[in-house]
N, C-alpha and C positions, 0 to 999 in steps of 0.2 A: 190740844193746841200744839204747831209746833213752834221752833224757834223762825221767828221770820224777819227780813228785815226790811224796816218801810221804807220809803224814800228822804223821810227827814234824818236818819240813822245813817245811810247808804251816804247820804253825801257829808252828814257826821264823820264816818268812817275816811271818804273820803280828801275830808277837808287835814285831818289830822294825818292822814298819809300811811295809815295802817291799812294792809292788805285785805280785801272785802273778804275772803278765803278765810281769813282769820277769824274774825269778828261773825262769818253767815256757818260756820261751820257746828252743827251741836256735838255733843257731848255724845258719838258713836262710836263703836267700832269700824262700823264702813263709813268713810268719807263722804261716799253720793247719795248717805242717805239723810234723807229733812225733815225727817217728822219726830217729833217730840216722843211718840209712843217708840218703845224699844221694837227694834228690825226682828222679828222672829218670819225668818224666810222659809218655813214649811209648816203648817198646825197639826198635830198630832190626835187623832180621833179619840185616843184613851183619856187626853185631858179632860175632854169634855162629856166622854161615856163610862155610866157604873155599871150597863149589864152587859150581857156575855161576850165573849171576846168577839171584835171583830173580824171578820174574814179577809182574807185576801180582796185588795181594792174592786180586782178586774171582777171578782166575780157578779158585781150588782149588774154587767153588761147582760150577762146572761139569762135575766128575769126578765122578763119584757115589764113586767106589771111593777116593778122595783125601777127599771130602768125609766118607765115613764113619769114615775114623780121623782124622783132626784134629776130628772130633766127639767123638772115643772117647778121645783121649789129651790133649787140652785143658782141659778140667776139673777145679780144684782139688778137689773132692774125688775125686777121682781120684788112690788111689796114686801116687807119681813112679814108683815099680817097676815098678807092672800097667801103665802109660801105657808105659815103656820095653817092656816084654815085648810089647803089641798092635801098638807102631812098628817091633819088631825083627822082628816073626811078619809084617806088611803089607811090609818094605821088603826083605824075604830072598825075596819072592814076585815081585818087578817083576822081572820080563826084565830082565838086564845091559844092551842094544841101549835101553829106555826109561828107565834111571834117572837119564840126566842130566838129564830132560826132569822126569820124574814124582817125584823130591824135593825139588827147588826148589820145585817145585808146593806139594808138600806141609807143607813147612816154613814156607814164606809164609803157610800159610793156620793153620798153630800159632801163628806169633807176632799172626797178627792177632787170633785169637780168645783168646790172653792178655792181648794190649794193652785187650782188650776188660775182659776180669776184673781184669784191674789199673786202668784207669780207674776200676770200679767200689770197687774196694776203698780205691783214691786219696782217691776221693768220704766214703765212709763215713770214713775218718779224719781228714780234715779236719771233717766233720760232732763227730767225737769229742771231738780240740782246743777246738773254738769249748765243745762244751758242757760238757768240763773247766772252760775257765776262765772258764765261766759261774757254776761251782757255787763255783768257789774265791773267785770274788767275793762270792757268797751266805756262804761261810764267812767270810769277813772281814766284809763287815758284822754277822754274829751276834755274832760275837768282841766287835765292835765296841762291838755292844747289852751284851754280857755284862760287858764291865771296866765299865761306866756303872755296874752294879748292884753294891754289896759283898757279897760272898760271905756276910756277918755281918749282911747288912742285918735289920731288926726288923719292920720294916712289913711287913702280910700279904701286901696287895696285889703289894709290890715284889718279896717272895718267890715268891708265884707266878708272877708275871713273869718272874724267873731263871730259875724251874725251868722254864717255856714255851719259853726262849729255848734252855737247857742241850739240851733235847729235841731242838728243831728243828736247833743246833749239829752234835748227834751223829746225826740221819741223813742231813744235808749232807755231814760226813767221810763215810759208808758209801759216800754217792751219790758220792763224788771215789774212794773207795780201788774202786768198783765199774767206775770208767769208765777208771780208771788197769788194771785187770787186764785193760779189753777191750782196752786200746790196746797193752798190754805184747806179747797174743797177735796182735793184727791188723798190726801193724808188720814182724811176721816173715812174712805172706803174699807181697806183692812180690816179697822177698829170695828168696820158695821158689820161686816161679812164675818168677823169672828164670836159679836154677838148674835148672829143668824144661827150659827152651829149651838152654842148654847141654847138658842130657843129650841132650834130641834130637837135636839138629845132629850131636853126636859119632856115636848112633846109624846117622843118616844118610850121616854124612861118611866113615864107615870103612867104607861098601858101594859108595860109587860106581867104587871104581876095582877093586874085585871081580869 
């Protein structure tokens, strides 16, 4: 989960006069990031591999028959299941005499092509943050404009004014409770893609000595 903040909180915050910045910021080191799980911006193959050392990334490009399952089973939308099943149906096929060579291969070149989709999705949710507490700004200043105006006020003028303001108010919140739900769902990609590498390695690591 990360720290998020609803709309009853947001105009909580609001009401008290404490900056949304304050209050929607968690406990990082980078500011634009929002998810509860610690930012680790690059995953390291050896955490997740016990046999032989890895090889330089590029070189899984050069296998055709390595390059097509870490094509096949890298991809977040891809099943974590169907990705196990095409890794286990490719690694049950290598000569015992090549697997120390041809699953390192192959694993180096899964975690670089995740590092790859998690950079990007790193990217988009920091893009998310910044335009959260873009909109939460936007809702505070409406807030702002709205107590100026008495809910009883008489003038027509200033009535429509209210009600202009009340408007724009309430699809500010939608645009925050719509960017809060994207972030609630994309916070948990990372988390999935680096339990994917995990399943591989295991994969992998329980045929080498087979």
């Amino acid at each position: 989960m990360r720290v998020t903040v609803p709309v009853a909180l947001l105009l909580a915050v609001l009401a008290g006069g404490v900056p949304l910045a304050a209050r929607a910021a968690p406990p990082q080191a980078d500011p634009d990031w929002p998810c509860h799980q610690r930012l680790v911006p690059e995953l390291t193959g050896a955490t997740y591999w016990n046999g032989p050392a890895l090889p330089d990334a590029a070189d899984w490009r050069h296998d055709k028959a390595v390059a097509t399952v870490v094509l096949a089973v890298s991809p977040r939308d891809v099943p974590a299941d169907e990705g196990e099943k095409t890794l286990t149906a490719f690694a049950d096929k290598v000569p015992k005499a090549r697997r120390a060579t041809v699953y390192p291969k192959t694993f180096a070149g899964i975690v670089e092509e995740v590092n790859r989709q998690r950079g990007v999705v790193i990217a988009r949710l920091k893009e998310l943050a910044h335009r959260q507490r873009e909109v939460g700004d936007l809702v505070s200043h409406a807030t702002n404009e709205l107590q100026a105006i008495p809910a009883d006020v008489t003038d027509p003028d200033k009535r429509q004014q209210r009600t202009e303001i009340v408007q724009r108010r309430d699809y500010l919140i939608r645009s925050f409770e719509e960017v809060e739900r994207t972030l609630r769902y994309t916070c948990e990609v990372p988390v999935d893609l680096e339990a994917r590498l995990g399943t591989y390695a295991r994969v992998l690591g329980e045929r080498l000595g087979n």
